[in-house]
Backbone and ligand atoms as CSV (ligand in chain L), in Angstrom:
chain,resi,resn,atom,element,x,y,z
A,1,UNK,N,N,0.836,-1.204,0.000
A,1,UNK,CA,C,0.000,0.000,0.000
A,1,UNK,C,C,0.867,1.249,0.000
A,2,UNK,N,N,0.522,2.063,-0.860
A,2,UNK,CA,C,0.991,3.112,-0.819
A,2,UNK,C,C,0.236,4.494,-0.652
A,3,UNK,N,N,-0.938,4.498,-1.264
A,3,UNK,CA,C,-1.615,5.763,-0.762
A,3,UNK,C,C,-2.721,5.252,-0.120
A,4,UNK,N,N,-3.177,6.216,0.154
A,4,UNK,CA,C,-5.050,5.654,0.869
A,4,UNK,C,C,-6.177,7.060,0.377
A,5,UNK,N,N,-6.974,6.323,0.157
A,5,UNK,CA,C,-8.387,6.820,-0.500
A,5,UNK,C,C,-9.621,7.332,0.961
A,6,UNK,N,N,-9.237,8.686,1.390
A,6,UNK,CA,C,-10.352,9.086,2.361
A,6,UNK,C,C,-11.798,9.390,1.860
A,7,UNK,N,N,-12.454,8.414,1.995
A,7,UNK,CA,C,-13.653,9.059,1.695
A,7,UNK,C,C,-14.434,9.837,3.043
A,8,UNK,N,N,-15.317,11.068,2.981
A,8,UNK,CA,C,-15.163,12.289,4.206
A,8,UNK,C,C,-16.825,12.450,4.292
A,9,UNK,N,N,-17.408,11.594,5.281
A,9,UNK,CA,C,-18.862,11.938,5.371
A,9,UNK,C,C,-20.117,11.658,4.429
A,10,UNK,N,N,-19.840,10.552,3.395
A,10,UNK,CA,C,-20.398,10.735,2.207
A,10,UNK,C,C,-21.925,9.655,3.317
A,11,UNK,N,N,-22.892,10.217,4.125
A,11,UNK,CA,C,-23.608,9.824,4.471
A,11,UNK,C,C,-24.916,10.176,3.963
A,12,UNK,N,N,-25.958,9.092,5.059
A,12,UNK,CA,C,-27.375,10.183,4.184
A,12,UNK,C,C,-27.435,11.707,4.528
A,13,UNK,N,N,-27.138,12.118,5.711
A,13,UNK,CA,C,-27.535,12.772,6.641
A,13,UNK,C,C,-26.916,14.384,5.411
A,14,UNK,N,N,-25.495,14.063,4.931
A,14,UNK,CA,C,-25.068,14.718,4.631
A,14,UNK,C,C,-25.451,15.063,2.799
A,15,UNK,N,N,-26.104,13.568,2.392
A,15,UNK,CA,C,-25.985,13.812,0.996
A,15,UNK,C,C,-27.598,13.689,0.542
A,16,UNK,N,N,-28.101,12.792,1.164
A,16,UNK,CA,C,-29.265,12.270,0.856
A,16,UNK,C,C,-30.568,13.755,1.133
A,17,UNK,N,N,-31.633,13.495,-0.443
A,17,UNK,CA,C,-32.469,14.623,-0.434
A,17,UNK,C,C,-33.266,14.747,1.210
A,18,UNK,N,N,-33.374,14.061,1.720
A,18,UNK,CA,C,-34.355,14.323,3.237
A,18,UNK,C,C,-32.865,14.240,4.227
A,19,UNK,N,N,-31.713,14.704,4.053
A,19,UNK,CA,C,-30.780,14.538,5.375
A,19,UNK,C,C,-30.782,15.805,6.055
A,20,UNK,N,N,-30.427,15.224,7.181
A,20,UNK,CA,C,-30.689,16.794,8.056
A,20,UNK,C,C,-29.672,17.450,7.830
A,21,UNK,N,N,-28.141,17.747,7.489
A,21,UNK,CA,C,-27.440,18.785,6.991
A,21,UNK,C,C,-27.145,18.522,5.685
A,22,UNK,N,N,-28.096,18.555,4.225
A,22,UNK,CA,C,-27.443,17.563,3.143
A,22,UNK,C,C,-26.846,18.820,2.256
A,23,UNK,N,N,-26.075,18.452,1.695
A,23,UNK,CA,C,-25.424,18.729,0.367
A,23,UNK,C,C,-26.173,18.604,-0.684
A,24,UNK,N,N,-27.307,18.289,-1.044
A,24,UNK,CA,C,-28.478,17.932,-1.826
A,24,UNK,C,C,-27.769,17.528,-3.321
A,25,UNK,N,N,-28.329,18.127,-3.977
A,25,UNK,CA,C,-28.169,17.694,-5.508
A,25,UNK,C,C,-26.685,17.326,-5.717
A,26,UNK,N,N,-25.853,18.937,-5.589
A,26,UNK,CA,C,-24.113,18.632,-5.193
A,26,UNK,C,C,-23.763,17.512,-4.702
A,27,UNK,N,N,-24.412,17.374,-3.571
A,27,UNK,CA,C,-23.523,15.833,-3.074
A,27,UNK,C,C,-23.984,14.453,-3.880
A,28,UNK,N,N,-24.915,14.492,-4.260
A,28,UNK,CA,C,-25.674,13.408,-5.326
A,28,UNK,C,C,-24.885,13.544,-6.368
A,29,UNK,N,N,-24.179,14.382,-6.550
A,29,UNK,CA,C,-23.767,14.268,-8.386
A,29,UNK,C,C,-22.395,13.284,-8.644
A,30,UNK,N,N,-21.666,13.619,-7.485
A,30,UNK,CA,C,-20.038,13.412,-6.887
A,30,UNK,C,C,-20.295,11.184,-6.473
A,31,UNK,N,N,-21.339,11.275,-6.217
A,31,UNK,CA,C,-21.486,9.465,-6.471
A,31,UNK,C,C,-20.984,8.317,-7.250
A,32,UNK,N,N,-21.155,8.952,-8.046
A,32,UNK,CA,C,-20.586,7.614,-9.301
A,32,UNK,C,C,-18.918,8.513,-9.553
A,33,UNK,N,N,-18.109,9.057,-9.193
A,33,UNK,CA,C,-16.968,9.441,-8.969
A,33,UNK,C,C,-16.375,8.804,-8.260
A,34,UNK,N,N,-17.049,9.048,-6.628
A,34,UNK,CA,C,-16.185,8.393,-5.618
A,34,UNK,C,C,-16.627,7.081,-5.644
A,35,UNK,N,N,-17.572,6.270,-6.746
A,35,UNK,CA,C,-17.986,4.704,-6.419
A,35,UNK,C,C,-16.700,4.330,-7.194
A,36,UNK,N,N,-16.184,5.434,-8.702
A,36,UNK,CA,C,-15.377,4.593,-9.618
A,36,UNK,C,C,-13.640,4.850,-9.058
A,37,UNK,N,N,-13.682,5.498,-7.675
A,37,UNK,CA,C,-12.699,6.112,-6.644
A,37,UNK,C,C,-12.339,4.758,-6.224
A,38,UNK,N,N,-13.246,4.282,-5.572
A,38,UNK,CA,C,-13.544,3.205,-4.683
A,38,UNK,C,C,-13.020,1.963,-5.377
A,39,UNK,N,N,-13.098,1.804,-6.251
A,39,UNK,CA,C,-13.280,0.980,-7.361
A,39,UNK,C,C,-11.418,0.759,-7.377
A,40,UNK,N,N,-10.873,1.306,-8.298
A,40,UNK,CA,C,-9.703,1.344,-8.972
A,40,UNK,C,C,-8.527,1.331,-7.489
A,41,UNK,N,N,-8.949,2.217,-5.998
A,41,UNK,CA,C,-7.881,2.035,-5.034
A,41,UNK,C,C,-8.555,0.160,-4.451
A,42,UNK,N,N,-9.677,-0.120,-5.080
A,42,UNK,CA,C,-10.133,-1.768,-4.126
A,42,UNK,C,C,-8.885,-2.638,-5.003
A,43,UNK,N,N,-9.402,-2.299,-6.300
A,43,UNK,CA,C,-8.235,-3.139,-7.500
A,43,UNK,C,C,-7.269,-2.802,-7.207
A,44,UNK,N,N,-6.792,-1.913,-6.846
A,44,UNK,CA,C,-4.716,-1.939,-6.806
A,44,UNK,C,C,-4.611,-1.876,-5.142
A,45,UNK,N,N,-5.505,-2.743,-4.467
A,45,UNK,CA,C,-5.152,-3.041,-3.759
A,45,UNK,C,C,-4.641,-2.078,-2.189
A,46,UNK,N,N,-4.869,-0.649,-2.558
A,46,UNK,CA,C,-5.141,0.432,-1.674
A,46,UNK,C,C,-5.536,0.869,-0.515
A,47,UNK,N,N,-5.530,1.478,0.055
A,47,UNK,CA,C,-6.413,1.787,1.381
A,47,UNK,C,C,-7.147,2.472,1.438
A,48,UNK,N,N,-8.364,1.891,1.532
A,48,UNK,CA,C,-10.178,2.706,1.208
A,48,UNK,C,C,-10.056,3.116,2.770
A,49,UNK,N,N,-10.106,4.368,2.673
A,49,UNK,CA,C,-10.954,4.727,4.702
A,49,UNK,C,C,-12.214,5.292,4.387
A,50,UNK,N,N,-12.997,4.840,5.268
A,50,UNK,CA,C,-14.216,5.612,5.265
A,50,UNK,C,C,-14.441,6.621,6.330
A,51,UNK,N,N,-14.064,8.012,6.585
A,51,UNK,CA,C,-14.339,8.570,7.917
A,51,UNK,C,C,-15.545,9.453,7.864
A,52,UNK,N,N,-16.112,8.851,9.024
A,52,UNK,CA,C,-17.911,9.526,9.403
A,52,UNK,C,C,-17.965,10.006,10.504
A,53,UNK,N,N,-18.440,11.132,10.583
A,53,UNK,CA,C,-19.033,11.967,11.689
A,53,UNK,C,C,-19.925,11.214,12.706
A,54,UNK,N,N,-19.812,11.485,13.993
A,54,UNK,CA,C,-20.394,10.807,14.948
A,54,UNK,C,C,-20.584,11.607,15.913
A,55,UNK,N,N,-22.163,11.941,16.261
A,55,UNK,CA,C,-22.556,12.968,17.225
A,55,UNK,C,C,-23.907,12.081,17.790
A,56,UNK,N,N,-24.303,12.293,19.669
A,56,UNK,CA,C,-24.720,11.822,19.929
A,56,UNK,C,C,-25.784,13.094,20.372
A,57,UNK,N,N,-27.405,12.254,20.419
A,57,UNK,CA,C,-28.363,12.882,20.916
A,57,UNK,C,C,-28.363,13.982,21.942
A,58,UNK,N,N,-28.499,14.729,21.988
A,58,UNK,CA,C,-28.590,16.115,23.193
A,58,UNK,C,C,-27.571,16.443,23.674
A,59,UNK,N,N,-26.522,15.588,23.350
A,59,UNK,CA,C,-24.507,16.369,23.175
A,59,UNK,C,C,-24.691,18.299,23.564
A,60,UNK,N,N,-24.488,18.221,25.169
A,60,UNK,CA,C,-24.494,19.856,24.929
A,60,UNK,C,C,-23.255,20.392,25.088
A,61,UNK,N,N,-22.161,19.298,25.136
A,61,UNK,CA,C,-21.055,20.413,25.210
A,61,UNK,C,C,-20.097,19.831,23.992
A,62,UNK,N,N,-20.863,19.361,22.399
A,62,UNK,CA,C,-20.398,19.457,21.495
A,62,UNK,C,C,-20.254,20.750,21.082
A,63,UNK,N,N,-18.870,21.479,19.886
A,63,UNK,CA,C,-19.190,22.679,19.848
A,63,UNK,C,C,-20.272,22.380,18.788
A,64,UNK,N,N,-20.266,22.042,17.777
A,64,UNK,CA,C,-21.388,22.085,16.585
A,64,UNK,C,C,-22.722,21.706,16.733
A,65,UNK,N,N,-23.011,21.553,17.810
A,65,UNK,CA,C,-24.654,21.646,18.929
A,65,UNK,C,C,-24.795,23.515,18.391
A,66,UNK,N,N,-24.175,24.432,18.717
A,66,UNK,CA,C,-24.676,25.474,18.152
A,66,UNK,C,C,-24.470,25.797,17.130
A,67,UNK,N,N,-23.786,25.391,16.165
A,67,UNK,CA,C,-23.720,25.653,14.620
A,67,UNK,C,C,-24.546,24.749,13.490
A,68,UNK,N,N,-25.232,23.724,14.064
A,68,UNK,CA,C,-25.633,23.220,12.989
A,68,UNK,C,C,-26.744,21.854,13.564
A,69,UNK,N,N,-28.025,21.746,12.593
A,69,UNK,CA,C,-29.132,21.060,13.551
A,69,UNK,C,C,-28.287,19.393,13.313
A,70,UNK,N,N,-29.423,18.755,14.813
A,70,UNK,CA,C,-28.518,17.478,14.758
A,70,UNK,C,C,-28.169,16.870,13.519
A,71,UNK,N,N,-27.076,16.304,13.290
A,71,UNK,CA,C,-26.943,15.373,12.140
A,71,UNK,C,C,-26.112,14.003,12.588
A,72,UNK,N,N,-26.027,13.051,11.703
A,72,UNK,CA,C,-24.998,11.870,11.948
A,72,UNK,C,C,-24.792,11.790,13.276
A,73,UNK,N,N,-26.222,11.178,14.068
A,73,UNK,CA,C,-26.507,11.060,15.455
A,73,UNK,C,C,-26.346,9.412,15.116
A,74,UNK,N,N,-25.612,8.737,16.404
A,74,UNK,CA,C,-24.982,7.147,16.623
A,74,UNK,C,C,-26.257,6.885,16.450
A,75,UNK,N,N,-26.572,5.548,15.891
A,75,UNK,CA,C,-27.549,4.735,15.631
A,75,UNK,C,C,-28.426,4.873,14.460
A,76,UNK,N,N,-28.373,6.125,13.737
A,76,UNK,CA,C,-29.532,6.572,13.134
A,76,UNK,C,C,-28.934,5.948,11.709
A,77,UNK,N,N,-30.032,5.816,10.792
A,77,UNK,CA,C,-29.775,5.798,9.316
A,77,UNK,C,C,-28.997,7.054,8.551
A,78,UNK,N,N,-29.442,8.141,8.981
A,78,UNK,CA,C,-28.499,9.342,8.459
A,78,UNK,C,C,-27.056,8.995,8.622
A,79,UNK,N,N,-26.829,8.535,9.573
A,79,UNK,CA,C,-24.747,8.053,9.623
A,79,UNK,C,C,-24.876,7.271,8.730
A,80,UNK,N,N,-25.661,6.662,7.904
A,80,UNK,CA,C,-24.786,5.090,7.068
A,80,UNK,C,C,-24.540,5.818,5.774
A,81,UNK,N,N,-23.916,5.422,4.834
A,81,UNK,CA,C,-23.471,5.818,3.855
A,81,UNK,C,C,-24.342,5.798,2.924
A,82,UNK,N,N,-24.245,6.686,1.982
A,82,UNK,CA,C,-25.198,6.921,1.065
A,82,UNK,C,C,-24.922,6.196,-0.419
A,83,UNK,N,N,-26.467,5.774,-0.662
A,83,UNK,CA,C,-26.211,5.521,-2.416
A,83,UNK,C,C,-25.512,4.306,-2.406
A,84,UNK,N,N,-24.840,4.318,-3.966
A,84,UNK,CA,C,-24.004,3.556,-4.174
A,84,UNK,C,C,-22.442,3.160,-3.258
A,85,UNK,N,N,-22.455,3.944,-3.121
A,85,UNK,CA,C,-21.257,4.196,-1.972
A,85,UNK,C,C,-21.317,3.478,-0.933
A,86,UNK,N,N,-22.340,2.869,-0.717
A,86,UNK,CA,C,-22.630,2.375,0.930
A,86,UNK,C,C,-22.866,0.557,0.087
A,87,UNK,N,N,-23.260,0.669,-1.434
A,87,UNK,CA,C,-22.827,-0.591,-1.343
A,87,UNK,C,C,-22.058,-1.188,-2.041
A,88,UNK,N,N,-20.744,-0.174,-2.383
A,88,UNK,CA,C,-19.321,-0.692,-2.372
A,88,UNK,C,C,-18.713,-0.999,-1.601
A,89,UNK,N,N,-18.848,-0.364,0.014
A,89,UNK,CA,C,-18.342,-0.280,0.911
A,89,UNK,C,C,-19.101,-1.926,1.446
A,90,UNK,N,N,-20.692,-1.959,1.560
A,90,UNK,CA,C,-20.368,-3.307,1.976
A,90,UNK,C,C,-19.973,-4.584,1.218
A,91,UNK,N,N,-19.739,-4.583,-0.175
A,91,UNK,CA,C,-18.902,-5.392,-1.112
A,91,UNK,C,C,-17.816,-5.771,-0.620
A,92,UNK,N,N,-17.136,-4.806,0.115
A,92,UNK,CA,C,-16.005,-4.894,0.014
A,92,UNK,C,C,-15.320,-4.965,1.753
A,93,UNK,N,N,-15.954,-4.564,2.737
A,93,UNK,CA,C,-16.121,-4.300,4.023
A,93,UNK,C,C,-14.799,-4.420,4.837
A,94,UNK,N,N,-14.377,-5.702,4.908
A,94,UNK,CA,C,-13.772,-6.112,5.316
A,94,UNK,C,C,-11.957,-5.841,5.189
A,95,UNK,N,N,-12.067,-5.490,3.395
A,95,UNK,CA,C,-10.607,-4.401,3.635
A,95,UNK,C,C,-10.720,-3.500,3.443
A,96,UNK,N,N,-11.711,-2.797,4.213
A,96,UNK,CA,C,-11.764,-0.943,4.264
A,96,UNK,C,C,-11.389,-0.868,5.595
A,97,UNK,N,N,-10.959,0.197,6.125
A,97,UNK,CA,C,-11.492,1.003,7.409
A,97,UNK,C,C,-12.242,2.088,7.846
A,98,UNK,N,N,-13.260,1.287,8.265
A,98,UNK,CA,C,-14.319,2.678,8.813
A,98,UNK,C,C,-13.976,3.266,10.039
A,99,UNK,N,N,-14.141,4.482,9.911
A,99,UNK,CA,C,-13.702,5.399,11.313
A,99,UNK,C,C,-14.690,6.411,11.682
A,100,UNK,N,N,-14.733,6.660,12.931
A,100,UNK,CA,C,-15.515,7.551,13.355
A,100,UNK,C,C,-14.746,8.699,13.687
A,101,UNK,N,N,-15.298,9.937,13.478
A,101,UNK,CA,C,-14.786,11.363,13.587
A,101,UNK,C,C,-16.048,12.033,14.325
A,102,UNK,N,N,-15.414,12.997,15.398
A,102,UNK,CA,C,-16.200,13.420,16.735
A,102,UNK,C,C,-15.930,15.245,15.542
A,103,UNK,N,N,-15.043,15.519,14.995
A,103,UNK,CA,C,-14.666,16.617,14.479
A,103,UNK,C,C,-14.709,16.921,13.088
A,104,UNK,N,N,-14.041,17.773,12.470
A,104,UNK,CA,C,-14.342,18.029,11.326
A,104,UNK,C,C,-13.370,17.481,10.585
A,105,UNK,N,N,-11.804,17.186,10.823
A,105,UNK,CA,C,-10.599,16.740,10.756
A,105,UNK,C,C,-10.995,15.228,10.954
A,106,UNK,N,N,-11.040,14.843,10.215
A,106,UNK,CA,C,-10.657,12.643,9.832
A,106,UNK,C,C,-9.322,12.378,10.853
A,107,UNK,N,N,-8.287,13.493,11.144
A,107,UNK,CA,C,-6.943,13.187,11.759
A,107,UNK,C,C,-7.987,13.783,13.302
A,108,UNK,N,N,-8.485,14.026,13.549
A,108,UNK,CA,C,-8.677,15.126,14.963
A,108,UNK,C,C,-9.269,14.035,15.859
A,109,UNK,N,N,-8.336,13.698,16.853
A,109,UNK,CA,C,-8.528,12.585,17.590
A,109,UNK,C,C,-9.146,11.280,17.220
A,110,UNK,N,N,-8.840,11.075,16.011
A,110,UNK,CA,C,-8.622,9.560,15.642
A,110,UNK,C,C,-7.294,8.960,15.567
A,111,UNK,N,N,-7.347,7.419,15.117
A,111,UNK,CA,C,-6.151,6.898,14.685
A,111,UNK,C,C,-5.845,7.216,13.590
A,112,UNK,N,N,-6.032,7.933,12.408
A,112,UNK,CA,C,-5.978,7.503,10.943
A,112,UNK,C,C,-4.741,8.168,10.390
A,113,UNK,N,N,-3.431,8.728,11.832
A,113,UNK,CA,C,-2.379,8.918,11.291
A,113,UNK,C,C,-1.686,8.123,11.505
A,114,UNK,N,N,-2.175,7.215,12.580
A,114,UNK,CA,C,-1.514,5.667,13.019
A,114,UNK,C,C,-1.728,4.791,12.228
A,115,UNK,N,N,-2.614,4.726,11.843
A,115,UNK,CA,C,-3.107,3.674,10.614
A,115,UNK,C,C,-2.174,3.777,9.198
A,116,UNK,N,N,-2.035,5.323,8.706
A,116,UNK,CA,C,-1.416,5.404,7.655
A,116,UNK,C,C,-0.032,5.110,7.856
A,117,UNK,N,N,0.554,5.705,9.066
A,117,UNK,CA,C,2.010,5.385,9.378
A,117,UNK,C,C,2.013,3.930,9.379
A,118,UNK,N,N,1.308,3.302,9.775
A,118,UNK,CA,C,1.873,1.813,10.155
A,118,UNK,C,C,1.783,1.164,8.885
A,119,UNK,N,N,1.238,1.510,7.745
A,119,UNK,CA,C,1.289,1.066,6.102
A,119,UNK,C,C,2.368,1.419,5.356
A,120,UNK,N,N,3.221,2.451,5.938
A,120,UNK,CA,C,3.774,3.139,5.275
A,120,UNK,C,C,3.379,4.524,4.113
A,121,UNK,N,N,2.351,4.766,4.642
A,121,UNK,CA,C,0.989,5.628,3.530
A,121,UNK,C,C,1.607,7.043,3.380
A,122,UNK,N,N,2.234,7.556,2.668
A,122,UNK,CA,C,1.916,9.252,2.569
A,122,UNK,C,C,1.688,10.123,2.034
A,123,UNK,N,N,1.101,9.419,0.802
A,123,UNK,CA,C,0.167,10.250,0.233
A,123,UNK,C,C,-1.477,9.868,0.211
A,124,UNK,N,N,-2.151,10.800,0.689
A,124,UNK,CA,C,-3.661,10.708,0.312
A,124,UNK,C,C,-4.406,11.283,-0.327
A,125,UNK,N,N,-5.991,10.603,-0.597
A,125,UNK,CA,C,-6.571,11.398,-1.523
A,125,UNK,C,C,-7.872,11.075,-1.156
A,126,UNK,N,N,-8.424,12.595,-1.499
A,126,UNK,CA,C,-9.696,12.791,-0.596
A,126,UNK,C,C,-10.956,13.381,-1.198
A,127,UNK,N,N,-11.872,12.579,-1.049
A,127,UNK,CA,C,-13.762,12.833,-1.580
A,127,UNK,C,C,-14.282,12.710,-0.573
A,128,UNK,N,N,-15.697,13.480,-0.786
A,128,UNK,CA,C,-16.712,13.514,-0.067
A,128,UNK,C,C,-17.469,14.670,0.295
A,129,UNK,N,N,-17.506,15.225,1.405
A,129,UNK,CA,C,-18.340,16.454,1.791
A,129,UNK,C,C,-18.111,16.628,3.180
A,130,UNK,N,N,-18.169,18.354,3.591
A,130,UNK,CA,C,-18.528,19.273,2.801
A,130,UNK,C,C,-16.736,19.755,2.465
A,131,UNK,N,N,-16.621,20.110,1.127
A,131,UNK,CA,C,-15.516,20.205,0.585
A,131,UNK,C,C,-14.758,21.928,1.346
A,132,UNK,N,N,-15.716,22.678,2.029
A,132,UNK,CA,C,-15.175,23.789,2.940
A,132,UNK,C,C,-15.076,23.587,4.301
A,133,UNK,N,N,-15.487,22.452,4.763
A,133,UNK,CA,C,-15.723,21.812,6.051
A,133,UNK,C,C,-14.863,20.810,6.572
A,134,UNK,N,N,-15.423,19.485,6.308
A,134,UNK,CA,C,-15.162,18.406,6.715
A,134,UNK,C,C,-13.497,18.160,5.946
A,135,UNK,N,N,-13.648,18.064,4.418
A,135,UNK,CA,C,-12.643,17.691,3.328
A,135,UNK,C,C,-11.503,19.099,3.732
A,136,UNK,N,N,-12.225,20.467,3.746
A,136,UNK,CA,C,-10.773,21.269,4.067
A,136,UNK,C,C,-9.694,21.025,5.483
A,137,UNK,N,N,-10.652,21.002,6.532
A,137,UNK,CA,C,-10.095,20.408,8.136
A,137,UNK,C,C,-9.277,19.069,7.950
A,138,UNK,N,N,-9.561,18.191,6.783
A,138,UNK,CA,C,-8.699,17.177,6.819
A,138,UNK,C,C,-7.547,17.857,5.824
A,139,UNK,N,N,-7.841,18.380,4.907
A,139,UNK,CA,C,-6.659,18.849,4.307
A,139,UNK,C,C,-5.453,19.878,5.155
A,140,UNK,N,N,-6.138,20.738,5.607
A,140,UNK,CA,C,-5.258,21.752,6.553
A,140,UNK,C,C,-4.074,20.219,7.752
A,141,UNK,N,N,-4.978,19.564,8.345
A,141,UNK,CA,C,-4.528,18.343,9.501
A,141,UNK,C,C,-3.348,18.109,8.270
A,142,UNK,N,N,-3.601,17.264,7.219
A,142,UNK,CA,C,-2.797,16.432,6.262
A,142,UNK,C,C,-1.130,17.353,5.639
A,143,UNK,N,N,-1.905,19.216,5.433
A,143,UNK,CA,C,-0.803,19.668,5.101
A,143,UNK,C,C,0.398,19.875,6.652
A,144,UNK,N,N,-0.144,19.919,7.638
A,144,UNK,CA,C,0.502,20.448,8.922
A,144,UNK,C,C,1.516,18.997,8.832
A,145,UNK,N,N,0.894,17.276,8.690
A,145,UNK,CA,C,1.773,16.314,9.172
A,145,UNK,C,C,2.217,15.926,7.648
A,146,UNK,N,N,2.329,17.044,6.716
A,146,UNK,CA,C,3.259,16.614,5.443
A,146,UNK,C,C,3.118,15.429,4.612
A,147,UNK,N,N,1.742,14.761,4.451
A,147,UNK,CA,C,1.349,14.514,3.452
A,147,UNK,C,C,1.047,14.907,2.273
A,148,UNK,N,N,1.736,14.257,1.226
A,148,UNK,CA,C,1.260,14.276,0.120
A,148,UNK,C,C,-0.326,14.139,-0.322
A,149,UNK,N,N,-1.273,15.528,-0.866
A,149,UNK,CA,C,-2.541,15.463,-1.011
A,149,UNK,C,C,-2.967,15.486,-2.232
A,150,UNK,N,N,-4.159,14.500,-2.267
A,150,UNK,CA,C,-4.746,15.031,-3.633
A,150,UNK,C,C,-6.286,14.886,-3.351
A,151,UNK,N,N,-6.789,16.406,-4.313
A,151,UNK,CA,C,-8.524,15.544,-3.772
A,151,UNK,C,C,-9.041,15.795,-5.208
A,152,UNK,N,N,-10.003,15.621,-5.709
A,152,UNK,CA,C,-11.136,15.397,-6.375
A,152,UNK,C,C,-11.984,16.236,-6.930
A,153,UNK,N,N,-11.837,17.051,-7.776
A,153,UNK,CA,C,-12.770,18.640,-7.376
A,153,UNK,C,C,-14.280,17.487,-8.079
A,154,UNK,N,N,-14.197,16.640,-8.939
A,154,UNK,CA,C,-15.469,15.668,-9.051
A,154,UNK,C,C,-16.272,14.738,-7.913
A,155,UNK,N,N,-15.260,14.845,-6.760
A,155,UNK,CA,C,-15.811,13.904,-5.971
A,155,UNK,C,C,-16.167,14.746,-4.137
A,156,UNK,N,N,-15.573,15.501,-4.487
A,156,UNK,CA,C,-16.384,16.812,-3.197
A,156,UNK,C,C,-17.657,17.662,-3.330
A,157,UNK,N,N,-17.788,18.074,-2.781
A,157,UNK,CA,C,-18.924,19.013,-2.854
A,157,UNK,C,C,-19.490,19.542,-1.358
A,158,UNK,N,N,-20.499,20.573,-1.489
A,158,UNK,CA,C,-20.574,21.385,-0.511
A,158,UNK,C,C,-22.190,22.171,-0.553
A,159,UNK,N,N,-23.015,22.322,0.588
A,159,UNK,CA,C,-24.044,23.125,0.350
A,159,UNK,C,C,-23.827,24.621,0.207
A,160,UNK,N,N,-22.872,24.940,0.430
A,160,UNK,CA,C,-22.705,26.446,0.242
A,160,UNK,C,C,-21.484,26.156,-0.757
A,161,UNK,N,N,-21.490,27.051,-2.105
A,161,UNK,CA,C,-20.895,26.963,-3.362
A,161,UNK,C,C,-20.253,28.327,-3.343
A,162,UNK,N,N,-20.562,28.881,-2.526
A,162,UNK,CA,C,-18.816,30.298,-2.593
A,162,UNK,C,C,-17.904,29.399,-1.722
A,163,UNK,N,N,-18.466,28.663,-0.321
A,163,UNK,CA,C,-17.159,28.242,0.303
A,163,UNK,C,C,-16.785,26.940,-0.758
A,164,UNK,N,N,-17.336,26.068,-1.269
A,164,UNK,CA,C,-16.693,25.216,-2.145
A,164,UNK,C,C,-15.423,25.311,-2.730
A,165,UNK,N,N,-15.951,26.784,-3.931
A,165,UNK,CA,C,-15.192,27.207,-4.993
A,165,UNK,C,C,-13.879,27.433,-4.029
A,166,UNK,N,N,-14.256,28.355,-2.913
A,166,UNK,CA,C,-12.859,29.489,-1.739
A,166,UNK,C,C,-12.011,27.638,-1.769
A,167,UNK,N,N,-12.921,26.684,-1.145
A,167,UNK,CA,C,-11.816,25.688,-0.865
A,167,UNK,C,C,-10.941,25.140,-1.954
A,168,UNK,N,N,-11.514,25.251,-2.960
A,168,UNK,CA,C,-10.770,24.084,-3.907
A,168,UNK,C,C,-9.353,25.226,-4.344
A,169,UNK,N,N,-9.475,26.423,-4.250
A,169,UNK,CA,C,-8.517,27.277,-4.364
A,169,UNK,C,C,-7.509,27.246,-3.112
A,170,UNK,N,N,-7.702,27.279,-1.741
A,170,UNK,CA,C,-7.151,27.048,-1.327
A,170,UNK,C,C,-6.523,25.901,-1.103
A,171,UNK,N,N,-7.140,24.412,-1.422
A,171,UNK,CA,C,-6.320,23.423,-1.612
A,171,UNK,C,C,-4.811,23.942,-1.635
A,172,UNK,N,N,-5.159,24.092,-3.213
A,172,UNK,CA,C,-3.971,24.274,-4.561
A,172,UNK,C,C,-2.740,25.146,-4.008
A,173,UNK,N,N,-3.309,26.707,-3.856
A,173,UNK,CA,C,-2.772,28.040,-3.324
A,173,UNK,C,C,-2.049,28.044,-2.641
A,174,UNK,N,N,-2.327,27.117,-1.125
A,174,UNK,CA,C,-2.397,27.582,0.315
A,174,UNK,C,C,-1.750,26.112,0.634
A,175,UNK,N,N,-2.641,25.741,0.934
A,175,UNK,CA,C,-2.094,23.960,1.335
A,175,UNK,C,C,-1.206,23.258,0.304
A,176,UNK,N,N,-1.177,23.805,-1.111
A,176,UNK,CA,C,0.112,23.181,-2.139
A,176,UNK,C,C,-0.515,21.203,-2.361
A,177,UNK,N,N,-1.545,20.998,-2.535
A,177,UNK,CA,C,-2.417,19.946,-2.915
A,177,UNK,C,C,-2.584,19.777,-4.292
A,178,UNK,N,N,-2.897,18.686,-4.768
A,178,UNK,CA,C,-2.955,18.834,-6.136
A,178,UNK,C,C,-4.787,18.481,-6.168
A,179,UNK,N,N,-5.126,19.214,-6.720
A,179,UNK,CA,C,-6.909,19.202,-7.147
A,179,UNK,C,C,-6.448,19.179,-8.442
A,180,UNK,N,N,-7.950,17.640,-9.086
A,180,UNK,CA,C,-7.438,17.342,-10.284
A,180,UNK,C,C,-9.217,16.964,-10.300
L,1,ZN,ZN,ZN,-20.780,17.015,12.573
């Protein structure tokens, strides 16, 4: 293994038309991208991560309790993965890693710099949502511990489309990422 494939929230909650914070149409479009994502790092044998947001019912001393209504609450259908995506992932289950993220950062108190170190991993590449949110906080984490990045401008997306566009520029600009 040499790189690993983050996929970043691609849930219902986040993508699906009835989710409680969705990306709506945007995040629907970016599907058959990150399925044919999924696809080509399963064949060469890669490292698929799946990292999902995990917030629990009446959490009052989460900070994003005041920024944003519940979403990707433990147990619910909104955390499972959306679409096609959710059934590549169980095709394939067993050599992915799914992770849970309390933050906006995939690295922010998880293992998934332990995980990559112990593969030898350092370059990654990253889809999903929200591409000013979730996907930038992992990029900023990724440029600080000097990974090699690449993300997807086909396989992100975002409900707000000025911060989208601001991110995919700063990728490139700022963080020195390659968006392709
Ligand atoms: Zn959240």
């Amino acid at each position: 293994m040499k790189k690993a494939l983050i996929v970043i929230d691609y849930t219902n909650d986040f993508v699906a038309a009835d989710g409680k914070l969705t990306c709506g149409e945007p995040g629907q479009a970016i599907e058959s991208k990150i399925v044919e994502l999924i696809e080509t790092f399963t064949e060469q044998k890669e490292l698929v991560v799946f990292a999902n947001d995990v917030h629990f019912e009446g959490d009052l001393y989460h900070p994003e309790t005041k920024l944003f209504p519940p979403h990707n609450i433990f147990g619910t259908s909104g955390r499972e993965l959306y679409g096609k995506v959710k059934t590549k992932y169980e095709e394939n289950k067993a050599q992915y890693i799914s992770l849970d993220k309390t933050r906006y950062s995939a690295f922010a108190s998880t293992n998934l710099a332990l995980l990559l170190k112990e593969r030898g991993i350092n370059e990654i590449h990253l889809v999903g949502v929200c591409t000013d949110i979730c996907v930038l906080h992992t990029a900023v984490d990724a440029y600080n511990l000097s990974y090699k990045t690449i993300i997807y401008k086909g396989g992100v997306a975002s409900f707000n489309k000025a911060g989208h566009d601001w991110a995919l520029g700063h990728f490139e600009h700022t963080l020195g990422a390659t968006v392709k």
